[in-house]
MDTraj code that builds the backbone (N, CA, C; nanometers):
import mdtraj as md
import numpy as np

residues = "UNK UNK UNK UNK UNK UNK UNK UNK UNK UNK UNK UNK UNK UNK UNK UNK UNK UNK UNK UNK UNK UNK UNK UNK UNK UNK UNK UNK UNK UNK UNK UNK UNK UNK UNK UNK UNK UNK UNK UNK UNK UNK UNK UNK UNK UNK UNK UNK UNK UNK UNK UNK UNK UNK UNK UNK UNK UNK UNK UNK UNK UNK UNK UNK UNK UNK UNK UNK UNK UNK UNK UNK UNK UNK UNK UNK UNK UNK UNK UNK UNK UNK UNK UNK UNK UNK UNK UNK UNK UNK UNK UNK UNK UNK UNK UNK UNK UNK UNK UNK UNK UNK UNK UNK UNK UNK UNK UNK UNK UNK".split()
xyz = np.array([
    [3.0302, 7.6837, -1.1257],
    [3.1175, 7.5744, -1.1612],
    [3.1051, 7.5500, -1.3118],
    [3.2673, 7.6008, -1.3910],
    [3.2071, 7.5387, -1.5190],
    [3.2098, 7.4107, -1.5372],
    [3.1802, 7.3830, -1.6927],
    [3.2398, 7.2591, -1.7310],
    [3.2921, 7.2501, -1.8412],
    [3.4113, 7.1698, -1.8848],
    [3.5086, 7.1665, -2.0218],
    [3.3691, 7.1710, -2.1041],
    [3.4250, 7.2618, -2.1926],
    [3.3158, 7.2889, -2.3546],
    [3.3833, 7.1457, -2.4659],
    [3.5067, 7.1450, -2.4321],
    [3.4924, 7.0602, -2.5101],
    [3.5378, 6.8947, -2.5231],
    [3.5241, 6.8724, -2.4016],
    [3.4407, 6.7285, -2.3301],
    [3.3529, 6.6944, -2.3926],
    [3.2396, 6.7969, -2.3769],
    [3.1007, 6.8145, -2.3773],
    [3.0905, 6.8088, -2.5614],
    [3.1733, 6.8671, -2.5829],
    [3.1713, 6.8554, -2.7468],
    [3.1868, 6.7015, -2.7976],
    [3.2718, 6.6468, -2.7403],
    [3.3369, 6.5029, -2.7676],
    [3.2226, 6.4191, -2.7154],
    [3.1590, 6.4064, -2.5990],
    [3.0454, 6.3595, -2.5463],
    [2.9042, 6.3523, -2.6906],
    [2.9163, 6.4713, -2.6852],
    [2.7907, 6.5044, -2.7713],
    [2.8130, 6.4232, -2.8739],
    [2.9283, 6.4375, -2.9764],
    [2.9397, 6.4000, -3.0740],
    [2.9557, 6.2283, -3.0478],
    [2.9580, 6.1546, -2.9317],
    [2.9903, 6.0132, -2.9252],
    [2.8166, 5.9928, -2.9237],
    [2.7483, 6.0358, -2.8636],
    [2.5853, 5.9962, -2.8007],
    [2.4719, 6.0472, -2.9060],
    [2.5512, 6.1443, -2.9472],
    [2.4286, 6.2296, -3.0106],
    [2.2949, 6.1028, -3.1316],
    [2.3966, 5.9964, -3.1581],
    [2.2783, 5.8625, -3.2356],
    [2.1644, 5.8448, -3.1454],
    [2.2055, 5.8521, -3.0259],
    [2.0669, 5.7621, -2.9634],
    [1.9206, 5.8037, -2.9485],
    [1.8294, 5.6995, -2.9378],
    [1.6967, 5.7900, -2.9551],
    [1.6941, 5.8289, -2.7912],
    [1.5617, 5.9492, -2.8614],
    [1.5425, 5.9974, -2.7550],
    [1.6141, 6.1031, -2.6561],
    [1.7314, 6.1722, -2.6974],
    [1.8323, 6.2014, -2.6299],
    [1.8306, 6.3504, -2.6058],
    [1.8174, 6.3918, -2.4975],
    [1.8063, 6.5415, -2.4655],
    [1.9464, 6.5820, -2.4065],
    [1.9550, 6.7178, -2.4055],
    [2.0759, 6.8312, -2.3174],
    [2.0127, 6.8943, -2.2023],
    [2.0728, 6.8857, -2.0569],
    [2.0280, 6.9930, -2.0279],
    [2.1399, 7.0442, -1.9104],
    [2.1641, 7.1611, -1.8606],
    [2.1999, 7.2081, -1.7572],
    [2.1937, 7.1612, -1.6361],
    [2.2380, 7.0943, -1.5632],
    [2.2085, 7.0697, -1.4149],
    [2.3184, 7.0465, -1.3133],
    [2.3067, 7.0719, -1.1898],
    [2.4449, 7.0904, -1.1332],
    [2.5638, 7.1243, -1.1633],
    [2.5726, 7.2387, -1.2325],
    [2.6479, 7.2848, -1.2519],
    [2.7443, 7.2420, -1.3520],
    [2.7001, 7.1254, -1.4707],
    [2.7208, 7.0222, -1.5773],
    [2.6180, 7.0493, -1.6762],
    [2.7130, 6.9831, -1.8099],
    [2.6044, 6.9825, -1.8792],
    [2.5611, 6.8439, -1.9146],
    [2.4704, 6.7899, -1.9132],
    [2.4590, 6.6611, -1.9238],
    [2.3406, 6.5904, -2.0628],
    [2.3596, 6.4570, -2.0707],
    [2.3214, 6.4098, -2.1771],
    [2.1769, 6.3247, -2.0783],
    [2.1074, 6.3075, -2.1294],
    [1.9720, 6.2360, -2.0690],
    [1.8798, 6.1614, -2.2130],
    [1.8576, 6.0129, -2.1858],
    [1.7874, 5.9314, -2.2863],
    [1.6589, 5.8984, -2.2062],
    [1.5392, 5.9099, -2.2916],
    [1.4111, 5.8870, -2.2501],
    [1.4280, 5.9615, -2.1065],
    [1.4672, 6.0970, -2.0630],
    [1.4478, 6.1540, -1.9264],
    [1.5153, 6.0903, -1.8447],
    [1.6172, 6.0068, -1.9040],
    [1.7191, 5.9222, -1.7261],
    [1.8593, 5.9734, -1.7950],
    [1.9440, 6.0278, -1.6834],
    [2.0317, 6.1072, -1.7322],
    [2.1126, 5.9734, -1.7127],
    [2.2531, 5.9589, -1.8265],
    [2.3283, 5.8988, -1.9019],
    [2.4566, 5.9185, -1.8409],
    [2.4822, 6.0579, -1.8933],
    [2.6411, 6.0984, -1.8184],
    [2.6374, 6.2648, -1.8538],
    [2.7093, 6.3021, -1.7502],
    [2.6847, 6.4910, -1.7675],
    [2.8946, 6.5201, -1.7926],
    [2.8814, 6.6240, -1.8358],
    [3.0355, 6.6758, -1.8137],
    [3.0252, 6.7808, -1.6914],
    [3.1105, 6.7366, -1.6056],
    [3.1171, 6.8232, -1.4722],
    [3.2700, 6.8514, -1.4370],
    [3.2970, 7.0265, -1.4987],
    [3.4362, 7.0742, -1.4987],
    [3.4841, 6.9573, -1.6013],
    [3.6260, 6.8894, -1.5629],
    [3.7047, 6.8492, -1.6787],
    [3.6592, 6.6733, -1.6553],
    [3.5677, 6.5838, -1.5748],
    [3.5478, 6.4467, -1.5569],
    [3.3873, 6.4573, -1.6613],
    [3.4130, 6.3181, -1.6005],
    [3.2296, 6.2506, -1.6381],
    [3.1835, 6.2378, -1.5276],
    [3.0879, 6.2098, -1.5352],
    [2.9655, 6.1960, -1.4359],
    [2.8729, 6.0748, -1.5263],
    [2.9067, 5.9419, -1.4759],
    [2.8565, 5.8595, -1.5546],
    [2.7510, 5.7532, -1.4160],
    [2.6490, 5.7494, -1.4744],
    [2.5058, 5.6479, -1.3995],
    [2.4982, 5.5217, -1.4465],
    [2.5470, 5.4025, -1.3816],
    [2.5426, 5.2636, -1.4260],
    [2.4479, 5.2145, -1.3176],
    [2.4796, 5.0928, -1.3714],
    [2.3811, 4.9958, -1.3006],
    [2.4449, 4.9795, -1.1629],
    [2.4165, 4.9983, -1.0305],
    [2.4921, 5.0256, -0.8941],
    [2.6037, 4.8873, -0.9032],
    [2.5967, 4.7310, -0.9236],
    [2.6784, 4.6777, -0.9319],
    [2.7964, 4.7016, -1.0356],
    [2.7586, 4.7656, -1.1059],
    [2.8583, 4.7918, -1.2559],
    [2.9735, 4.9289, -1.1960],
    [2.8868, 4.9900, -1.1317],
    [2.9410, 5.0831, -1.0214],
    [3.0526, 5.0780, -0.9458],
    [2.9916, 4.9285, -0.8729],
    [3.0921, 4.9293, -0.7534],
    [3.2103, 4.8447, -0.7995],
    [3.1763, 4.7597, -0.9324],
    [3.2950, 4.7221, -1.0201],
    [3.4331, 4.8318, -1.0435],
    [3.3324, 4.8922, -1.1277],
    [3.4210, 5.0034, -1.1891],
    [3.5221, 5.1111, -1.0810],
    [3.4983, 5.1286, -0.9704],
    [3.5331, 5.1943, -0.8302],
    [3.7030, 5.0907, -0.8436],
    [3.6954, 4.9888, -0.8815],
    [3.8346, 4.9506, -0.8880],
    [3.9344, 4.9946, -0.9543],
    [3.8977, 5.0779, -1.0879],
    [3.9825, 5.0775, -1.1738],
    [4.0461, 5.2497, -1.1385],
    [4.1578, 5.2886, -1.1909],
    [4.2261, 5.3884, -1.1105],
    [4.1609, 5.5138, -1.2283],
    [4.1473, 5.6422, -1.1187],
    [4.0598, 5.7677, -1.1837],
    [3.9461, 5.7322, -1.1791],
    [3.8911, 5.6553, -1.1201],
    [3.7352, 5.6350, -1.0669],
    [3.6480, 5.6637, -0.9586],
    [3.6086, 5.7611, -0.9430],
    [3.5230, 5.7543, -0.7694],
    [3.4185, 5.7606, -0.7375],
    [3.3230, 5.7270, -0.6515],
    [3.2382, 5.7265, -0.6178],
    [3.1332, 5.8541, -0.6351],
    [3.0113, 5.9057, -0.7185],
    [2.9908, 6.0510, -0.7148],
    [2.9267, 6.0952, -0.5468],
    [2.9402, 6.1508, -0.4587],
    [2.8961, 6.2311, -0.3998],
    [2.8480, 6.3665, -0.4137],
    [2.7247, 6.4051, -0.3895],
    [2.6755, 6.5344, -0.3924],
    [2.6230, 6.5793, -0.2500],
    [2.7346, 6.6801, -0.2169],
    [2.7041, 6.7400, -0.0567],
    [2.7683, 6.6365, 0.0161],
    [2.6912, 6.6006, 0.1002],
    [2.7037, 6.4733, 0.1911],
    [2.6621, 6.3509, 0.1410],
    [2.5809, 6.3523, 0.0351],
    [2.5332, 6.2500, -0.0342],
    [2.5996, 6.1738, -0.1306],
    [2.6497, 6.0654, -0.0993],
    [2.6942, 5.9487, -0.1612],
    [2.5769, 5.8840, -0.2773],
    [2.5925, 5.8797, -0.3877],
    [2.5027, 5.8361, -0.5205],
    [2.5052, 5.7583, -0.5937],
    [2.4421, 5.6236, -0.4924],
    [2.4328, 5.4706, -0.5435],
    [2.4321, 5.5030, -0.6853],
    [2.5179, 5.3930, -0.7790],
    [2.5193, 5.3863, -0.9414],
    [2.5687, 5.4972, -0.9810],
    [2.6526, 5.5856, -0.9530],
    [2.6849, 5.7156, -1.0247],
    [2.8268, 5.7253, -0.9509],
    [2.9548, 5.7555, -1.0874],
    [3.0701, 5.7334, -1.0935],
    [3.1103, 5.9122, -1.1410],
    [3.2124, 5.9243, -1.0875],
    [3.2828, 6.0084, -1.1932],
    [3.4537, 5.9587, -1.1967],
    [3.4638, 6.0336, -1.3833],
    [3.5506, 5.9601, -1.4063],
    [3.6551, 6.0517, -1.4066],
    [3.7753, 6.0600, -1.4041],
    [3.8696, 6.2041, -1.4211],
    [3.9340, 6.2086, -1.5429],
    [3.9868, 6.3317, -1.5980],
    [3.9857, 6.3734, -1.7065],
    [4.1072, 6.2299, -1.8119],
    [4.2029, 6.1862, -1.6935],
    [4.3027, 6.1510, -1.7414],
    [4.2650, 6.0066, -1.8007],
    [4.1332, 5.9640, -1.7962],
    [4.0960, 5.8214, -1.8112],
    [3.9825, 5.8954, -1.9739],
    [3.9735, 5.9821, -1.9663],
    [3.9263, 6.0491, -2.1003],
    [4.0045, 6.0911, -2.2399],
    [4.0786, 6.0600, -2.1929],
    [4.1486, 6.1344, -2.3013],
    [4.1591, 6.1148, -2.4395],
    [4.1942, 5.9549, -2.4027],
    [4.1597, 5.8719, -2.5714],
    [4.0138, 5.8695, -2.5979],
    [3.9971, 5.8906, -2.7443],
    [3.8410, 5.8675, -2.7809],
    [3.7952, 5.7384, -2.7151],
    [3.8537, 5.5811, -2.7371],
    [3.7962, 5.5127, -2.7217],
    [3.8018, 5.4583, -2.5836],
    [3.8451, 5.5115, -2.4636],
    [3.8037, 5.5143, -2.3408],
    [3.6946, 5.6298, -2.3263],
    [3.6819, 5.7343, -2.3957],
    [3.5784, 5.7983, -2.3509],
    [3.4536, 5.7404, -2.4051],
    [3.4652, 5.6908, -2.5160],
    [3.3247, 5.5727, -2.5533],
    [3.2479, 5.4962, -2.4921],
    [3.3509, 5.4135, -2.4201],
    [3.3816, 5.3364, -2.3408],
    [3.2589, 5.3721, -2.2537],
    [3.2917, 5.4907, -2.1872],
    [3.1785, 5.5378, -2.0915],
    [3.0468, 5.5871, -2.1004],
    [3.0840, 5.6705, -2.1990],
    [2.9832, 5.7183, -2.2540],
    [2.8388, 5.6161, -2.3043],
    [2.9039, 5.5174, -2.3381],
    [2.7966, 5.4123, -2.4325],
    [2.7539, 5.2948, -2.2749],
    [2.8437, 5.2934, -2.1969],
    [2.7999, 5.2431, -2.0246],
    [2.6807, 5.3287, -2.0066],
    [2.6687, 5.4704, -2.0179],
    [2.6027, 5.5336, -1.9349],
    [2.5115, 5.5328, -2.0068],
    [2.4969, 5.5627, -2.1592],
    [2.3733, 5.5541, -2.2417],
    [2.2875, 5.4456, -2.2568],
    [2.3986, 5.3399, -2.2480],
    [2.2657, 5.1935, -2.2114],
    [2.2206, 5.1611, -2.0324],
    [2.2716, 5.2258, -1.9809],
    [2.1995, 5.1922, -1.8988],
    [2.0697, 5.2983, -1.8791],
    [2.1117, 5.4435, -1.9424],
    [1.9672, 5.5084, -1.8991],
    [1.8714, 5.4423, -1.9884],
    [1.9052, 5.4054, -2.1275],
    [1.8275, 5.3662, -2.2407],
    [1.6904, 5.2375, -2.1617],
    [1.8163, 5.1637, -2.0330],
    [1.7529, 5.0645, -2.0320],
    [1.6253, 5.0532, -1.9031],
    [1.5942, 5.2061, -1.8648],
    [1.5433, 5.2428, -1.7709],
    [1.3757, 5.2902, -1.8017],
    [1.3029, 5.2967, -1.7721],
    [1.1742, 5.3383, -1.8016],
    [1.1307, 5.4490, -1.8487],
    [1.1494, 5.4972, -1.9274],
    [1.1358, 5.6458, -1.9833],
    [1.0181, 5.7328, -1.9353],
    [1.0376, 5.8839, -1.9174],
    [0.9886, 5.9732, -1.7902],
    [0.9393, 6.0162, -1.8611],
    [0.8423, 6.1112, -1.8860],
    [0.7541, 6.1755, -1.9625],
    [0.7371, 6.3010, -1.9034],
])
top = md.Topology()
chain = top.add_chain()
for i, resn in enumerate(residues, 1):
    res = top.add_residue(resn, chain, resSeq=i)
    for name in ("N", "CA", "C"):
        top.add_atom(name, md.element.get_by_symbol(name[0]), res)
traj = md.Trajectory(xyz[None], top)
């Protein structure tokens, strides 16, 4: 499964300030991770963005939003977003900077 290169470019270049901030490969995404709590990954042409589970089930309202499932598994606090809610820089910020404060605001993994 790929993922848009250059999502991932636009991603990078929105996050890349924050401390602490690693890349890595996983599920088949490439994703952004602060202090070891992953943020938001690019998966194919969406986001894959991790909020706070109420911020979550907020956001599930707004249209191009769904719930992430992996397998059978439904993934309290984790959204993906579709490409068409990306498009403008400052909706993709938008998310991007959701997902970075909330990993920011998480206990960092070592």
């Amino acid at each position: 499964m790929a993922y848009d290169e250059a999502l991932a470019a636009r991603v990078r270049d929105l996050i890349s300030a924050q401390a602490d901030l690693s890349e890595k490969k996983m599920f088949g995404s490439n994703c952004f991770l602060i202090g070891g709590n992953l943020a938001v990954c690019v998966r194919q042409d969406e986001l894959l963005v991790r909020l706070d589970p109420e911020d979550a089930e907020r956001a599930l309202g707004e249209d191009g939003v769904r719930i992430a499932e992996m397998g059978s598994r439904v993934m309290k606090g984790w959204i993906f977003v579709s490409s068409e809610k990306l498009e403008g820089d400052g909706e993709l910020a938008e998310w991007v900077d959701a997902g970075a404060d909330f990993a920011a605001s998480l206990p960092a993994k070592s």
